[in-house]
MDAnalysis code that builds the backbone (N, CA, C; Angstrom):
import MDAnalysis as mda
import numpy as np

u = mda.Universe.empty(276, n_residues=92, atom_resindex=np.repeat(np.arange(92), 3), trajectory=True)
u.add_TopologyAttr("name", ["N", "CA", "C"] * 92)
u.add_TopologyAttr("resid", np.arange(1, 93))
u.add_TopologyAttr("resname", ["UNK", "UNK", "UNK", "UNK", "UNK", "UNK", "UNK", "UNK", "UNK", "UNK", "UNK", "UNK", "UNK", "UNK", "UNK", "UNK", "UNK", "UNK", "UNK", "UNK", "UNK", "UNK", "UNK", "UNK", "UNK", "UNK", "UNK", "UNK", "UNK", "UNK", "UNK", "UNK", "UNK", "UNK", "UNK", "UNK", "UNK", "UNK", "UNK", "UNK", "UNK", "UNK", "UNK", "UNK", "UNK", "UNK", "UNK", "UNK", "UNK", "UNK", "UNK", "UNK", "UNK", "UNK", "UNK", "UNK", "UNK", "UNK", "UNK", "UNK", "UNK", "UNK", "UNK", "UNK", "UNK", "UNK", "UNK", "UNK", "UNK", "UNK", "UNK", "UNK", "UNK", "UNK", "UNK", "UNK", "UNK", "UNK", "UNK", "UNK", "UNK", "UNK", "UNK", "UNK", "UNK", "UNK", "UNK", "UNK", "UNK", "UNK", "UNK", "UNK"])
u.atoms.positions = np.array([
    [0.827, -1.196, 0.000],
    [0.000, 0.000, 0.000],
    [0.869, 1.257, 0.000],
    [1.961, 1.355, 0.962],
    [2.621, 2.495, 0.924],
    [3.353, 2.697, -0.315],
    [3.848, 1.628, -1.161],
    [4.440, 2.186, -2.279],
    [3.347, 2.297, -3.245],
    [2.080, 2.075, -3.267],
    [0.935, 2.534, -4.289],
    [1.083, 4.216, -3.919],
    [1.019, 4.363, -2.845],
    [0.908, 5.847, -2.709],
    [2.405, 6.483, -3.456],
    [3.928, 5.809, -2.831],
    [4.669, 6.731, -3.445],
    [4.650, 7.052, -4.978],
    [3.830, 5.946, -5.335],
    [4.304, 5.802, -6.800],
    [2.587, 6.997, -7.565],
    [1.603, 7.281, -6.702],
    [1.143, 8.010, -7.253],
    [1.663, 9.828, -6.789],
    [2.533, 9.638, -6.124],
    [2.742, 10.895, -5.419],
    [4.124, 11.018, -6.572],
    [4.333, 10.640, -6.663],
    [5.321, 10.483, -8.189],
    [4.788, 10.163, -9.250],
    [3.926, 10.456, -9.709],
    [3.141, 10.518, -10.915],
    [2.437, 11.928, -10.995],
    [2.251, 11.783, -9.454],
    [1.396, 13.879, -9.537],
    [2.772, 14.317, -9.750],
    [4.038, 14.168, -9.379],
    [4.666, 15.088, -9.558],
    [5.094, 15.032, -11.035],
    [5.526, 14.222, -11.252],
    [5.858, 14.169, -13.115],
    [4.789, 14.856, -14.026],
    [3.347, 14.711, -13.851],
    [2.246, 15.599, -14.696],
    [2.463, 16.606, -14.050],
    [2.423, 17.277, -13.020],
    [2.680, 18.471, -12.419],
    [3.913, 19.568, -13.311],
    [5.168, 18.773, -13.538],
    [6.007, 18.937, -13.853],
    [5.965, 19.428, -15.255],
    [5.159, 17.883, -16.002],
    [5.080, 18.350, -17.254],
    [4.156, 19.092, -18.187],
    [3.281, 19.662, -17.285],
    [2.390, 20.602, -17.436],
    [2.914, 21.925, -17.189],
    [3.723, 21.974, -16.800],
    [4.669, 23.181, -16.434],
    [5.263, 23.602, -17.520],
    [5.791, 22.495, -17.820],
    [6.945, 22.704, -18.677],
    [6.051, 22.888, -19.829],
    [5.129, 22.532, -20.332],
    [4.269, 22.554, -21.921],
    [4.086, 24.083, -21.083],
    [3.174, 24.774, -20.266],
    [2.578, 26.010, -20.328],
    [4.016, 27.046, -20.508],
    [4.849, 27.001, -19.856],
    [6.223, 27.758, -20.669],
    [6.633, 27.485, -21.559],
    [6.433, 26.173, -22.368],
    [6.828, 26.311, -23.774],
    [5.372, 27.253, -24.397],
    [3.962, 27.086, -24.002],
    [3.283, 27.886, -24.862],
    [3.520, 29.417, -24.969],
    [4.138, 29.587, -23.454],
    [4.242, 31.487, -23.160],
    [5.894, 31.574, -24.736],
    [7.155, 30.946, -24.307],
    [7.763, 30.998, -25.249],
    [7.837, 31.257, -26.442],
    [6.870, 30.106, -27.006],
    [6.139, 30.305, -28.229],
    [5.266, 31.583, -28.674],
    [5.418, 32.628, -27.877],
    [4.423, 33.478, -28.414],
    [2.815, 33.921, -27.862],
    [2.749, 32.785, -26.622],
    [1.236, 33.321, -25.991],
    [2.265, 34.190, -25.006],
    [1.903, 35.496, -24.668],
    [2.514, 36.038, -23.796],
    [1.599, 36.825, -23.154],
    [0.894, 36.045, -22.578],
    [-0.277, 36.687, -21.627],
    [-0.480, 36.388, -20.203],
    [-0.376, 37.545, -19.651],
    [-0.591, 37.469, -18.043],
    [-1.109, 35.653, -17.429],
    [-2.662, 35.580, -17.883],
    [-2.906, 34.347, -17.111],
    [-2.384, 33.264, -17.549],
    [-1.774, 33.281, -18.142],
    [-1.136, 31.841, -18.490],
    [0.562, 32.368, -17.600],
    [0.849, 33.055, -17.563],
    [2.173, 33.308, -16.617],
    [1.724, 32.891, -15.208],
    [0.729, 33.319, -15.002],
    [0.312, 33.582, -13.857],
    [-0.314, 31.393, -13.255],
    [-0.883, 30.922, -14.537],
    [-1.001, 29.706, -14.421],
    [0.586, 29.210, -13.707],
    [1.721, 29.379, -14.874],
    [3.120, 28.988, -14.552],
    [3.429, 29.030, -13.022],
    [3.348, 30.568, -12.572],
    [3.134, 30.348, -11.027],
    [2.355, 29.495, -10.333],
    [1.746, 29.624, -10.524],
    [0.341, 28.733, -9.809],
    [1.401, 26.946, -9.531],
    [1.585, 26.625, -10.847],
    [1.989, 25.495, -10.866],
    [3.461, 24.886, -10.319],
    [4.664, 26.634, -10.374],
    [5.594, 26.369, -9.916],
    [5.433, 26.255, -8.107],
    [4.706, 26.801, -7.487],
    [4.327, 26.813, -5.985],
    [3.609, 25.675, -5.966],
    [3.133, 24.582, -6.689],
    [2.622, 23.433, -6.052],
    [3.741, 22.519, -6.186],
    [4.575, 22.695, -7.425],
    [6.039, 21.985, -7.118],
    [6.760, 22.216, -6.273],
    [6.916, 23.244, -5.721],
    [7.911, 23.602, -4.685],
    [7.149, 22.978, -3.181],
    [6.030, 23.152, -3.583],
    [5.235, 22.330, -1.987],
    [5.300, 20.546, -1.981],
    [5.266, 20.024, -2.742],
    [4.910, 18.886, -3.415],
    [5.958, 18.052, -2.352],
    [5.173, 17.235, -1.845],
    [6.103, 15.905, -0.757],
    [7.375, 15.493, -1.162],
    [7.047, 14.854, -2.635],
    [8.579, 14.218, -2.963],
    [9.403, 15.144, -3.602],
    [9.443, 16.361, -3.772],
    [10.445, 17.379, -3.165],
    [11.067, 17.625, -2.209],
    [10.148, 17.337, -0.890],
    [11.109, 17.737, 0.488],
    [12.411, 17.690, 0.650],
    [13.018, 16.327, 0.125],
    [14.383, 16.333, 0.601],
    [15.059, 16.519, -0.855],
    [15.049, 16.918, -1.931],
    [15.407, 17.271, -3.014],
    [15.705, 18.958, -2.884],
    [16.937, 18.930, -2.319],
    [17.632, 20.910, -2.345],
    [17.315, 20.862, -3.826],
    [18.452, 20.124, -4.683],
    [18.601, 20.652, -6.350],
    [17.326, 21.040, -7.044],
    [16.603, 20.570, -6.896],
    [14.811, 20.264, -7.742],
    [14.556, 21.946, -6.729],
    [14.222, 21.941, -5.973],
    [13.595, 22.735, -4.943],
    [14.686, 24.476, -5.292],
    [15.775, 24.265, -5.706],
    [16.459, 25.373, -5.987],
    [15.807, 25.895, -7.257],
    [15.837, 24.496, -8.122],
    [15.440, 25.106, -9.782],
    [14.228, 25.655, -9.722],
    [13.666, 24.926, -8.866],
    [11.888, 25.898, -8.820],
    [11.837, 27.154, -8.005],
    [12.583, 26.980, -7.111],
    [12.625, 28.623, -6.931],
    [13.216, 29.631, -7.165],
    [13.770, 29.661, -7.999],
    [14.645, 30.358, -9.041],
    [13.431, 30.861, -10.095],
    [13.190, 29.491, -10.862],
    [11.295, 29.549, -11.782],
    [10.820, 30.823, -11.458],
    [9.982, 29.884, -9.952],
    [9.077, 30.822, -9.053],
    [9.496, 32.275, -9.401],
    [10.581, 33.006, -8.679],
    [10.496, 34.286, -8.747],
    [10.527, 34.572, -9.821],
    [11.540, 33.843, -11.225],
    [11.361, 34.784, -12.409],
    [10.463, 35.082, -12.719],
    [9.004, 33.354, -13.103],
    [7.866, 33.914, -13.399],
    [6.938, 35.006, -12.994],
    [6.910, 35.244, -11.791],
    [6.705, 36.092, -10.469],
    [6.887, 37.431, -10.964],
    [8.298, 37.420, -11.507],
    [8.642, 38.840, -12.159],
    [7.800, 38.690, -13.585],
    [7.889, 37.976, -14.376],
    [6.988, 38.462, -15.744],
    [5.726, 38.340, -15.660],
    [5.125, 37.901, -14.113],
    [3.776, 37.717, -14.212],
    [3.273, 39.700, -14.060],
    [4.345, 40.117, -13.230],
    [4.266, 41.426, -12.625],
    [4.303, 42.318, -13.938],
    [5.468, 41.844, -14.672],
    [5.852, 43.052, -15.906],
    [4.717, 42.969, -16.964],
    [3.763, 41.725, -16.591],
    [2.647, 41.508, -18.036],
    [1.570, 42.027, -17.302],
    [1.171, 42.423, -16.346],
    [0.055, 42.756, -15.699],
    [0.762, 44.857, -15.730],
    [1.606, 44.850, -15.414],
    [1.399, 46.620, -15.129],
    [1.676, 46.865, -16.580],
    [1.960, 45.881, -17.753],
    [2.204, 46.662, -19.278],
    [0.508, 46.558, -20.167],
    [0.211, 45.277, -19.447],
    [-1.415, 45.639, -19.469],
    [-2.005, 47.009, -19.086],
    [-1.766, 46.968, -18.173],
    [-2.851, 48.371, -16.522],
    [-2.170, 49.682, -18.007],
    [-0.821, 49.517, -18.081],
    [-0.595, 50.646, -18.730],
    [-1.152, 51.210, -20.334],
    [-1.273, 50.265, -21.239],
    [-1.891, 50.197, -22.309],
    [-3.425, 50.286, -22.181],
    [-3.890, 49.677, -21.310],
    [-5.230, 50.229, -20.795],
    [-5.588, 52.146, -20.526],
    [-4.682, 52.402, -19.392],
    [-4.710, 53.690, -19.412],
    [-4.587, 54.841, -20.301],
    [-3.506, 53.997, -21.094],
    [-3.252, 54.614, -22.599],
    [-4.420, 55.346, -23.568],
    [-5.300, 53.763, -23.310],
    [-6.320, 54.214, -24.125],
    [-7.553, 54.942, -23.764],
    [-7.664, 54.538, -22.481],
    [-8.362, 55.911, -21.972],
    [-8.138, 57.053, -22.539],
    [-7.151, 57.246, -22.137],
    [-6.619, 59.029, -22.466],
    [-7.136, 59.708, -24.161],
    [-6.917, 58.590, -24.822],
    [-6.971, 58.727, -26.176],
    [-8.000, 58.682, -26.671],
    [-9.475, 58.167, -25.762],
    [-10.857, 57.807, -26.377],
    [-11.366, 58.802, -25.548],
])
């Protein structure tokens, strides 16, 4: 029983993982929109919480490294939004 569990707690983490990794290849590719950055976060903070991480420093470094970058472009795609918004205020 206990290794049914590790082995699904290692399976959330691998889809976890690789759902990650496809939604930054879509931002890469050219979707470069807030909620899908903002998904990326979402998903890098359940990896970084995720059990069979705990004792993994290396894994747990790379994601929080992730974490803040995305963190930062989730920030720079939301105030270049707010700003192009305001923009057009002014102009209509």
């Amino acid at each position: 029983m206990r290794n049914q569990q590790n082995l699904t707690k290692r399976d959330d983490l691998i889809q976890l993982h690789a759902s990650t990794c496809y939604a930054m290849t879509q931002f890469i590719n050219g979707r470069h929109c807030p909620k899908l950055a903002h998904f990326i976060v979402q998903r890098l903070s359940l990896l970084l919480s995720h059990p069979e991480l705990t004792l993994v420093t290396s894994s747990r470094e790379m994601y929080q490294q992730l974490l803040e970058h995305w963190q930062l472009v989730t920030k720079q795609l939301l105030e270049q939004k707010n700003s192009v918004a305001l923009e057009s205020k002014h102009y209509h």
